[in-house]
C-alpha positions in Angstrom: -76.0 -71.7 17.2 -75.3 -75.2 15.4 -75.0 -75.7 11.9 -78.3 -77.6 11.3 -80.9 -74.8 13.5 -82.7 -72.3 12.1 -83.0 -73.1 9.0 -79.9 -74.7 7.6 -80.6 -77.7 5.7 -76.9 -78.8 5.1 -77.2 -82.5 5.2 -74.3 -83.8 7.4 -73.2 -87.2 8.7 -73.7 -88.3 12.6 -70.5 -85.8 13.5 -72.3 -82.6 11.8 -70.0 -82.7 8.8 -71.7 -81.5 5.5 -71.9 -84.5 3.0 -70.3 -82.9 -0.4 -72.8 -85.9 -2.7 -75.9 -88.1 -1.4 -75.9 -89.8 -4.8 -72.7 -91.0 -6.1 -69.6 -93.2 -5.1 -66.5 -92.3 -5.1 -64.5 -94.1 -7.5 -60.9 -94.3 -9.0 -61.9 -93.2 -12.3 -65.1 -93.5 -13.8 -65.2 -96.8 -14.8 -62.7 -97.9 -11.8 -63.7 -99.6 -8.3 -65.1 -97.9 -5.3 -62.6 -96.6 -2.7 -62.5 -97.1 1.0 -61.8 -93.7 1.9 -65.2 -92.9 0.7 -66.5 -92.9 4.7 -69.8 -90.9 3.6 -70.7 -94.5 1.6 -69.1 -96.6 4.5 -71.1 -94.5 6.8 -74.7 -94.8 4.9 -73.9 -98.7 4.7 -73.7 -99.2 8.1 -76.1 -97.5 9.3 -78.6 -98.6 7.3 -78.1 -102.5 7.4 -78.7 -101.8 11.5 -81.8 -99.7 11.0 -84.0 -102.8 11.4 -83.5 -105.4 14.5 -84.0 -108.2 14.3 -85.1 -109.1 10.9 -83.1 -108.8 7.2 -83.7 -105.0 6.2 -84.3 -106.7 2.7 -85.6 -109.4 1.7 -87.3 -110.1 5.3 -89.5 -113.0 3.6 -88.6 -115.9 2.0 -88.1 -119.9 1.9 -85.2 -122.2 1.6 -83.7 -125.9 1.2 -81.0 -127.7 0.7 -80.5 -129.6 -2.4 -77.2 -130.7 -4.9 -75.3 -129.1 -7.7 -74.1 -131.5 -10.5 -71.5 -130.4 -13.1 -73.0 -131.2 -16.5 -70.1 -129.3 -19.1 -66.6 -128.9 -18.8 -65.5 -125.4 -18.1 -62.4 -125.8 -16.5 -60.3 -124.1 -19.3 -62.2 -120.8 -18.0 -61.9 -121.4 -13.8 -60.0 -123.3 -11.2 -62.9 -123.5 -8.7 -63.2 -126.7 -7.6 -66.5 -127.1 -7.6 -66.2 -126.9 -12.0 -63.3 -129.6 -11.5 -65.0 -132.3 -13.8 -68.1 -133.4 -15.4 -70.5 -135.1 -12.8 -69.0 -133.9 -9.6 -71.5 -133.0 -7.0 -71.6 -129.9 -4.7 -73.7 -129.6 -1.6 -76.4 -126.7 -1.2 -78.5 -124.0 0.4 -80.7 -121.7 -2.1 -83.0 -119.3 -0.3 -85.6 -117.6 -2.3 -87.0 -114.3 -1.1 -89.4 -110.7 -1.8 -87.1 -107.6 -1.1 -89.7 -104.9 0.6 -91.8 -106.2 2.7 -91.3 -106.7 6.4 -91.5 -110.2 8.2 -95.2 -111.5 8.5 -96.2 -109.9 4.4 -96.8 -111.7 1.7 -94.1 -113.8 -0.4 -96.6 -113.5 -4.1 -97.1 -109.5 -4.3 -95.2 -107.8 -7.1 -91.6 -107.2 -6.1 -88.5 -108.2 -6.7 -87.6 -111.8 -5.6 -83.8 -112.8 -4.2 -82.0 -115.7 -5.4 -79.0 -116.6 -3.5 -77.2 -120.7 -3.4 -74.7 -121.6 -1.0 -72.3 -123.6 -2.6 -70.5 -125.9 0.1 -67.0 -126.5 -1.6 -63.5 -127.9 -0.8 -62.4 -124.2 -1.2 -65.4 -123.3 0.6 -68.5 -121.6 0.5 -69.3 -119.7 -2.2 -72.7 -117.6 -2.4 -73.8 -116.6 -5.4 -76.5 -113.8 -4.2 -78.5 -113.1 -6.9 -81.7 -111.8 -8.1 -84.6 -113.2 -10.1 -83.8 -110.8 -12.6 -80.4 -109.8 -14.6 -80.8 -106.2 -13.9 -80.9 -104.0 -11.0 -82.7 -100.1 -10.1 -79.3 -98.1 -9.8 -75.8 -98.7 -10.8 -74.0 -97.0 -7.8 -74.9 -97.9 -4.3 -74.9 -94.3 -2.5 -78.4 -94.6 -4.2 -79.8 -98.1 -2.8 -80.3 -97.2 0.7 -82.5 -94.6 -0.1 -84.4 -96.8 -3.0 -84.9 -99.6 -0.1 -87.0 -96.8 2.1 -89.1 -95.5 -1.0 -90.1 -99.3 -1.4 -90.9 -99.4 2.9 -93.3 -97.6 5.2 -94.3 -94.0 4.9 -92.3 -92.8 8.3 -95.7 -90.9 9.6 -98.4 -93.5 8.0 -96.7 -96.5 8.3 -97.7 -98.2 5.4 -96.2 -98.7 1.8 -97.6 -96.1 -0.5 -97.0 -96.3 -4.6 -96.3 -93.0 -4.6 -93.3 -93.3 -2.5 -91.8 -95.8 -5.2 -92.7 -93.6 -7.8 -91.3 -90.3 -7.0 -88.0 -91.9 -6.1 -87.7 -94.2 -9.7 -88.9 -90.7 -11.8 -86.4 -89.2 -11.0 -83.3 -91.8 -11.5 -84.1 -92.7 -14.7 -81.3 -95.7 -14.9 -84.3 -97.8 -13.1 -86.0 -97.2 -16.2 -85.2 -100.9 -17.5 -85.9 -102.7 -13.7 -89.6 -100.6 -13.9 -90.5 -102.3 -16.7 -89.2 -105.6 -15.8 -90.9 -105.0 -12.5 -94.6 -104.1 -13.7 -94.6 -106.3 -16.1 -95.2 -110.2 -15.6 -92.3 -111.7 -14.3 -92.8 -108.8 -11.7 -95.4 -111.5 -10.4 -94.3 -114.9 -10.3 -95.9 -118.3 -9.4 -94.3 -119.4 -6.5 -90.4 -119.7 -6.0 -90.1 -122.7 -8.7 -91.0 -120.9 -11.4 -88.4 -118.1 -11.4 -85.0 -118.1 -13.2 -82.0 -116.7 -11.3 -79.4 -114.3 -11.9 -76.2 -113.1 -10.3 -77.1 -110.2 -12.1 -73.6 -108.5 -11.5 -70.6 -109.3 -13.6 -68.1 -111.1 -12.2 -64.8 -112.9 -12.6 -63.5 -116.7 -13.7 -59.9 -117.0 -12.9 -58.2 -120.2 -14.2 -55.4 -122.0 -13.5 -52.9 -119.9 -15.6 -53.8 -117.1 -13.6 -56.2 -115.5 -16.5 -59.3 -113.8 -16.3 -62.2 -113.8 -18.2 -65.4 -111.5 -17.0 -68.9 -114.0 -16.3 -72.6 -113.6 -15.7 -74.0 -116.3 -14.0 -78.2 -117.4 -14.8 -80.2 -120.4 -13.2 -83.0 -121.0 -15.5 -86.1 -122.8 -14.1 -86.7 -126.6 -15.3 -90.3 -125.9 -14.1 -90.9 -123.2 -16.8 -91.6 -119.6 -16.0 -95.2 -119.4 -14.8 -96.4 -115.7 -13.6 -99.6 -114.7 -12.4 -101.6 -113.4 -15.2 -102.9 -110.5 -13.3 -102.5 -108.2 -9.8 -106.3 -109.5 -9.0 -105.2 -112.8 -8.9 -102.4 -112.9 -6.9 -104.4 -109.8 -4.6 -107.0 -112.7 -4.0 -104.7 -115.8 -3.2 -102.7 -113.6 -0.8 -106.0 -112.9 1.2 -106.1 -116.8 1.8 -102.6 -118.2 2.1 -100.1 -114.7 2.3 -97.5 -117.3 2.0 -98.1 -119.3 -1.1 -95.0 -119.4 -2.7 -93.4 -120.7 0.5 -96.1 -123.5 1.0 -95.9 -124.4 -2.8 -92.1 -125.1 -2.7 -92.3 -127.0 0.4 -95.2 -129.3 -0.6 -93.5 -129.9 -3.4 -90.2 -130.7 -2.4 -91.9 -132.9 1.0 -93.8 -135.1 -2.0 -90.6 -135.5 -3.8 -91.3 -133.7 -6.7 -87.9 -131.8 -6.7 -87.5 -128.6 -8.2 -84.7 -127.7 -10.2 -82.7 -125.1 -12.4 -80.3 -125.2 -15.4 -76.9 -123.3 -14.8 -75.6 -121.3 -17.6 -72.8 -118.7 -18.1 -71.9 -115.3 -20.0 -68.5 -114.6 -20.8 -66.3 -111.5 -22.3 -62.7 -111.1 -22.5 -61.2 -107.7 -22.0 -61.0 -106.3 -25.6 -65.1 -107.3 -25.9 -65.6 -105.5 -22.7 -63.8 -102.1 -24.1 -65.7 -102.3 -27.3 -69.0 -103.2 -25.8 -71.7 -100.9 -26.8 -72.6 -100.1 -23.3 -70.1 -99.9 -19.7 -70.1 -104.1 -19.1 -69.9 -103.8 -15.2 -73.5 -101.6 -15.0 -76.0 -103.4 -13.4 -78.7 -101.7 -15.0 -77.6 -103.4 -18.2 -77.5 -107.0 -20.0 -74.8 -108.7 -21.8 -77.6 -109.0 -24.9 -77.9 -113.1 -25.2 -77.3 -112.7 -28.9 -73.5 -111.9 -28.6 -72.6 -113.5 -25.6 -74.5 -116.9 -26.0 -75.3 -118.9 -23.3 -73.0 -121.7 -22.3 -74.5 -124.5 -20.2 -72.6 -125.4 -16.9 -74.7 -127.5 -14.6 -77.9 -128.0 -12.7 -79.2 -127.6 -9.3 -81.6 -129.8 -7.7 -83.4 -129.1 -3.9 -84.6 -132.3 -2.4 -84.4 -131.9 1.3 -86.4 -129.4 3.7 -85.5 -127.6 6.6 -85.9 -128.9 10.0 -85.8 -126.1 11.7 -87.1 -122.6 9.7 -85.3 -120.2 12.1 -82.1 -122.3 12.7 -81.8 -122.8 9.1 -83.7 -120.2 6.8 -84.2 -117.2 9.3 -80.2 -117.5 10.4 -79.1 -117.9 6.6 -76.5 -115.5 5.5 -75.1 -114.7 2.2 -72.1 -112.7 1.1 -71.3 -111.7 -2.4 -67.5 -111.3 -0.7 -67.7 -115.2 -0.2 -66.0 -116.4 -3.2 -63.7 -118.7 -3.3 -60.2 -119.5 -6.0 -61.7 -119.8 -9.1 -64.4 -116.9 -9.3 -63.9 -113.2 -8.4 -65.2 -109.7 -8.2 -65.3 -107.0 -11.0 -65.4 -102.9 -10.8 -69.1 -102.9 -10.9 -70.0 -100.5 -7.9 -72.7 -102.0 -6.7 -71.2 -105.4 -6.7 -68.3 -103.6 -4.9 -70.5 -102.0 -2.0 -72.2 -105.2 -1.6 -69.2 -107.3 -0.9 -68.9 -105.0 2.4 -72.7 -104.1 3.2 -73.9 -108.1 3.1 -71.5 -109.1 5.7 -71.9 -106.2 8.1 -75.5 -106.7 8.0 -75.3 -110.1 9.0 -73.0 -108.8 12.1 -75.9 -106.7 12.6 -78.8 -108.8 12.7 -77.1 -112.2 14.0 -73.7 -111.3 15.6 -70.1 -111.1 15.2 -69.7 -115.1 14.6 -72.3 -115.3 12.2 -70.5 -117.6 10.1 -70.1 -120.3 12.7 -73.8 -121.0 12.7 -74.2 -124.3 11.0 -76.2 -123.9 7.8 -73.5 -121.3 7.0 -70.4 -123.0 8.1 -68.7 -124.8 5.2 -69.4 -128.4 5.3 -67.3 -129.5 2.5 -64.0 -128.3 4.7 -62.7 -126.8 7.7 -62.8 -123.2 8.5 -59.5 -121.7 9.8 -59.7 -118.0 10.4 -57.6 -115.3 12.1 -60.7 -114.0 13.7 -61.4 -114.0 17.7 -63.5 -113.6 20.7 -67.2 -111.9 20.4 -70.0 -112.4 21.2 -71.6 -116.1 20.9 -68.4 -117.7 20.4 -68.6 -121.2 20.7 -66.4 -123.4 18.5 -63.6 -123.5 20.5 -62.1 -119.7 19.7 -59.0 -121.8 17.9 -58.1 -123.0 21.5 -54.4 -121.8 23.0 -53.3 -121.1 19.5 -51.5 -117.7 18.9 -54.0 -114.8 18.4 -51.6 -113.1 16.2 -49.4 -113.1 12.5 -46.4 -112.8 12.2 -45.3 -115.4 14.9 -42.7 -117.9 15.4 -45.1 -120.5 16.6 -47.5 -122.6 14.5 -50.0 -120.5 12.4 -52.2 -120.9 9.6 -50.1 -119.8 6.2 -52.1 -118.0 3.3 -52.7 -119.8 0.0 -51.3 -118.1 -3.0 -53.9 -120.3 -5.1 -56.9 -117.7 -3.4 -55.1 -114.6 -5.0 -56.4 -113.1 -8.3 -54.5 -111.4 -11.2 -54.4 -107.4 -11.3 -56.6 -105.9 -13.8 -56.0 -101.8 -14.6 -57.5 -99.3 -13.0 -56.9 -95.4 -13.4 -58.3 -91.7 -13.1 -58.8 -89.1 -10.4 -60.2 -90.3 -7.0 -63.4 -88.6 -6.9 -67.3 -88.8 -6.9 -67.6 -89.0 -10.7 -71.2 -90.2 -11.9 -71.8 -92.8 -14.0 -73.9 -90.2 -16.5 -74.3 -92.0 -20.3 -77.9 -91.1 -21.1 -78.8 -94.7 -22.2 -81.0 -96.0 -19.6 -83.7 -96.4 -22.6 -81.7 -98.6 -24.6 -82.2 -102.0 -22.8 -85.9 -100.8 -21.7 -86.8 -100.3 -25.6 -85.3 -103.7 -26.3 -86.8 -105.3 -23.4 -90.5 -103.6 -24.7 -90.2 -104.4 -28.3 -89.9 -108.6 -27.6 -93.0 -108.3 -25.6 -96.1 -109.8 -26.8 -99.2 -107.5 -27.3 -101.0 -109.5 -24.4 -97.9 -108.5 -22.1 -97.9 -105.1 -23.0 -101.9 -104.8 -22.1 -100.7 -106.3 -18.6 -97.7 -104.1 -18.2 -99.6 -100.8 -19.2 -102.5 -101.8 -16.8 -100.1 -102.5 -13.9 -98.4 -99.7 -14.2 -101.8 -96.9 -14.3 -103.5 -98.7 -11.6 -100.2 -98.1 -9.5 -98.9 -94.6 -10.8 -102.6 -93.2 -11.0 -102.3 -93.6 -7.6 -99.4 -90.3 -7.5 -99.8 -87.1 -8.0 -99.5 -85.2 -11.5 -95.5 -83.9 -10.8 -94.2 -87.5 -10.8 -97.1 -89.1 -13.0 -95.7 -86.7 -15.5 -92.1 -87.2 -15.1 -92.0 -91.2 -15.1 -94.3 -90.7 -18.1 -91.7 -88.4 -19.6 -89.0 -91.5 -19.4 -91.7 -93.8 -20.7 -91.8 -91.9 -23.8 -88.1 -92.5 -24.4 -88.7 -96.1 -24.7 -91.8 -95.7 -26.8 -94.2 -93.2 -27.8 -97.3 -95.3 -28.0 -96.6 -97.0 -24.6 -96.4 -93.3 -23.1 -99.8 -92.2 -24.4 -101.3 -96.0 -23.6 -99.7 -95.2 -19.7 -101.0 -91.9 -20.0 -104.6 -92.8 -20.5 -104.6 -95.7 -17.9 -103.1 -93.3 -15.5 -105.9 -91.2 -16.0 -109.0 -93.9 -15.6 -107.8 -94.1 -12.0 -110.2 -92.7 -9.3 -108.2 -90.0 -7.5 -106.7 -91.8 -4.0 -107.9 -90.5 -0.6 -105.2 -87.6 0.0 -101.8 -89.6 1.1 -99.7 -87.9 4.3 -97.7 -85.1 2.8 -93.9 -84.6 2.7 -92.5 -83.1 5.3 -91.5 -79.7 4.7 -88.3 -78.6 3.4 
C-alpha cells in the first residue's frame, strides 16, 4: 500500500518523498543566502508560477507606460551603473503598476497590495527594479509565499475570495504583523496608480567603480501626493461603475499630457551599520527607519507616452529582480534571493522560453548577446551560424569582468534554520504610534468589518498579535470585530 493511503498524511513532493519543512529555506547560516540544493523550495517555485495559464499568477491586473528617468544628484562615488553616470543623463522606461490577488477581469481599486516595477533601458542593459507600493513585505522567507498567494485567491470548493482565508494564514505567521497593518489601513486603498509611492522594498547592493559595496533601498515617491480612498464604501461603490479606475485614471491623464511623475531617493548602510543594526538589515518584513538612514535624492521619473498595444506591451511585460546590471546587485535577503529565480521562470511559464526577445522587454539602449538557443518562438535570428557553444576556437562573445561583484562573507551549517527573533511588533508599534487618530478609526474599522467575518479561533489569535503592538488598539479591534453580523456559514476545511 503507498505511503500517502489510508491515512498517512506525510506531505511529500511529486516523487512521494516526505518534505522534512513546508516553511523555511534552507540557508548557509542563518543570516546567509538560500542554497540551490534546497530542491523542496526549487520544486514549490516552479510549480506554483505554472499553476495559472495564461495570465501572471500575481499581479494579473494592472497598467503601464513608457516614460524617462533623469539623473538629478550625483551618486557615482556609491555605483558604476551607467545609468547614475552624470547629472542630467536620461534613461528610457517601462513602469507597470499592478494589484497582487485578483485574477484578470477584477478590480484594480480594492484593498490589496499594489506592484511597482520600472524597466530601466540602459547601455549595460535593462535593469528592473520590481518593487512594491510599500517598503515591507508579509514573510521573510519564500517557502512561505506560495502558500500566502493562495490564502489571498479562491476558496478551491467555493471559488471565491473569502477574508477568512487571509486571516487564518496571517494569524498564524506573525512576521506579517507590520504588512497587516500597512495593508488595512489607508494606503491599503489608494487613488489610482499616481498617487502611490514605490519601493524596491528588498535591500540590495551598489557596487562602484573600486569594486566596493555599499547595501541600498531604493523608494519612488509620488510628485502627485499620496491620495487614498478615505473609506472601503467608497472605493466598493466606484468599482461597481468603472472596476478599472485606476487604469482609466492614469491613462486619461498621461493621453491629456498631464504626466505623472515620482522622486527617486536611496537608503544606504555600510557593513559595520548593518552588523550593529537593531534588527537583521536583509528582512523584508522590516525598514531601514528614515531617521538613521536619511534619504538621499537620486532622480525622477516621468511617464508621458501610452501603450499602443495593451497585450503586446502591458500584458507581455516581464520583470526580473535577477535583471541587474554592473553597478547594482543582490543581497542575502531570502526573499529577494528566491525571487531572482521564481520571476524569470514564471515568465517562461506564462510567455515562453524567449520571453526576453519580445520588444517591450528587449533592451533598447543596446544589443542583446546571449549564449541562449533554440525554443519555442524563436525569431531573432537564433545568433545565425555562430557556434552554439564556449569554450571554442572560433569567434564568441567574451564575458565582462566589469558585470562581476565583490564577495561578501557568508558562513554556518547548511540547513533549514528559521529566521525566529520575536520582533515582528517592533516596526508595527512604530508604524501605529505616527498614525493620526482619524487613521486609526479607519484602520480599526477596516480591519472588524473584514476579521468579524472569521471565526472566533483566528479572530482570537490575530487579535492576540494586535495586542503586542498596542493594548488599546486590541480591545478597539475587539469590539469592532464583534459589531459584525455573523456571515452566512463559509465552506469548511477539508478534513485532516
Amino acid at each position: 500500500m503507498s505511503g500517502n493511503q489510508s491515512g498517512d498524511n506525510t506531505l511529500t513532493n511529486a516523487a512521494g518523498i516526505p518534505i522534512a519543512n513546508n516553511e523555511v529555506s534552507k540557508t548557509a547560516g542563518k543570516y546567509g543566502p538560500l542554497l540551490m540544493e534546497d530542491y523542496d523550495l526549487l520544486e514549490k517555485m516552479a510549480h506554483f508560477n505554472r499553476e495559472r495559464i495564461p495570465e501572471r499568477v500575481v499581479h494579473a491586473v494592472g497598467a503601464g507606460a513608457y516614460g524617462t528617468f533623469t539623473v538629478t544628484d550625483d551618486i557615482t562615488p556609491l555605483t558604476k551603473a551607467k545609468l547614475f553616470s552624470e547629472v542630467g543623463k536620461e534613461t528610457e522606461i517601462f513602469a507597470r503598476f499592478s494589484t497582487v490577488a485578483k485574477s484578470k477581469g477584477g478590480s484594480d481599486i480594492y484593498r490589496d497590495l499594489r506592484g511597482f516595477s520600472v524597466k530601466f533601458y540602459t547601455e549595460d542593459g535593462n535593469w528592473d527594479m520590481v518593487g512594491n507600493g510599500t517598503p515591507i513585505f508579509f514573510m521573510r522567507d519564500p517557502m512561505k509565499f506560495m502558500d500566502f498567494i493562495r490564502s489571498q485567491k479562491e476558496h478551491p470548493q467555493a471559488n471565491w475570495r473569502q477574508d477568512e482565508m487571509w486571516w487564518d494564514f496571517w494569524s498564524q505567521v506573525p512576521e506579517s504583523l507590520h504588512q497587516v497593518v500597512w495593508l488595512m489601513g489607508d494606503r491599503g486603498a489608494p487613488m489610482g496608480w499616481r498617487h502611490i509611492n514605490g519601493y524596491g522594498s528588498h535591500t540590495f547592493s551598489f557596487i562602484n567603480d573600486q569594486d566596493e559595496r555599499i547595501w541600498v533601498k531604493f523608494h519612488f515617491k509620488t510628485d502627485q501626493g499620496i491620495k487614498n480612498f478615505n473609506s472601503d464604501e467608497e472605493w466598493k461603490k466606484l468599482q461597481g461603475i468603472e472596476p478599472r479606475w485606476a487604469t482609466k485614471d492614469l491613462f486619461n491623464a498621461i493621453d491629456q499630457g498631464n504626466y505623472p511623475s515620482w522622486t527617486m531617493y536611496i537608503q544606504t548602510m555600510t557593513d559595520e551599520q548593518a552588523a550593529n543594526f537593531q534588527w537583521n538589515p536583509f528582512d523584508v518584513t522590516k525598514i531601514w527607519p528614515h531617521g538613521d538612514y536619511p534619504l538621499q535624492k537620486v532622480g525622477r521619473f516621468e511617464l508621458n507616452r501610452n501603450p499602443e498595444n495593451f497585450f503586446a506591451e502591458v500584458e507581455q511585460a516581464a520583470f526580473s529582480p535577477g535583471n541587474m546590471p554592473p553597478g547594482i546587485a543582490a543581497s542575502p535577503d531570502r526573499m529577494l534571493q528566491a525571487r531572482i529565480m521564481s520571476y524569470a521562470d514564471a515568465h517562461r511559464a506564462r510567455l515562453g522560453v524567449n520571453y526576453d526577445t519580445i520588444p517591450v522587454n528587449k533592451p533598447h539602449a543596446t544589443e542583446a548577446n546571449t549564449p541562449y538557443r533554440d525554443g519555442q518562438m524563436r525569431v531573432d535570428g537564433n545568433n545565425g551560424s555562430r557556434q552554439n557553444y564556449h569554450p571554442t576556437e572560433y569567434k564568441y562573445p567574451q564575458a565582462d569582468k566589469r558585470a562581476a561583484t565583490p564577495p561578501y562573507k557568508v558562513e554556518g551549517m547548511a540547513d533549514r534554520q528559521d529566521l525566529d527573533e520575536q520582533d515582528y511588533a517592533d516596526q508595527a508599534r512604530m508604524l501605529y504610534t505616527v498614525l493620526s487618530d482619524d487613521e486609526k478609526d479607519r484602520l480599526v474599522h477596516n480591519i472588524g468589518g473584514s476579521l468579524g467575518k472569521c471565526r472566533d479561533s483566528i479572530q482570537k489569535r490575530q487579535i492576540a498579535l494586535f495586542r503586542e503592538v498596542d493594548e488599546t488598539f486590541a480591545d478597539r479591534v475587539e469590539i469592532a470585530v464583534s459589531d459584525v453580523k455573523p456571515p452566512k456559514p463559509e465552506p469548511k476545511p477539508a478534513a485532516v
